[in-house]
C-alpha positions in Angstrom: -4.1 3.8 -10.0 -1.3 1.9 -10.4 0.6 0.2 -7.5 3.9 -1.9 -7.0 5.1 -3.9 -4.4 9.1 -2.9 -3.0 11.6 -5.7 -2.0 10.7 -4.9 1.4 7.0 -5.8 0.9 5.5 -2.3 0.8 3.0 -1.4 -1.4 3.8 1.8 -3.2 1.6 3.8 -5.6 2.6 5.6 -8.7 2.3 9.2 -8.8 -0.9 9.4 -6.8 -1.0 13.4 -6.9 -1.4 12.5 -10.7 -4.4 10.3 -10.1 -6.0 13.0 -8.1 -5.8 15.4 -10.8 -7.4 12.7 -13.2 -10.0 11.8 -10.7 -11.3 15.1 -10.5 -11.7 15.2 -14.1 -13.5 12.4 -14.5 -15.4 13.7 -11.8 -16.3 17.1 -14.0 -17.0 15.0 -16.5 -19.9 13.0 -15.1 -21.4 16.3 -12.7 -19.5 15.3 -9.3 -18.1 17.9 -7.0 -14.3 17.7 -7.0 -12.6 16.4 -4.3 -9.6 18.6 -2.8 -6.4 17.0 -3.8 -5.1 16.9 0.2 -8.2 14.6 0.9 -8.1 12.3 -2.3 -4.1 11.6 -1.4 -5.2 10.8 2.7 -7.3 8.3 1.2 -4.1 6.6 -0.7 -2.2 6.7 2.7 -1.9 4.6 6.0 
């Protein structure tokens, strides 16, 4: 993932509906159940 931090001190995280897709297949890759998109993205979220 990558992440960068806003004048106003957020953190904020570069396409992270990209990363989701990529997760996933790396995930198909090595035998692992996906994960649905909607939960991977809560994860990325406060």
């Amino acid at each position: 993932m990558k992440a960068y931090k806003a004048e106003d001190g957020r953190i904020l995280l570069f396409r992270p509906e990209e990363n989701a897709r990529r997760f996933n297949k790396s995930a198909e890759r090595m035998a692992m159940p996906p994960v649905p998109e909607e939960l991977f993205q809560s994860w990325t979220q406060r």
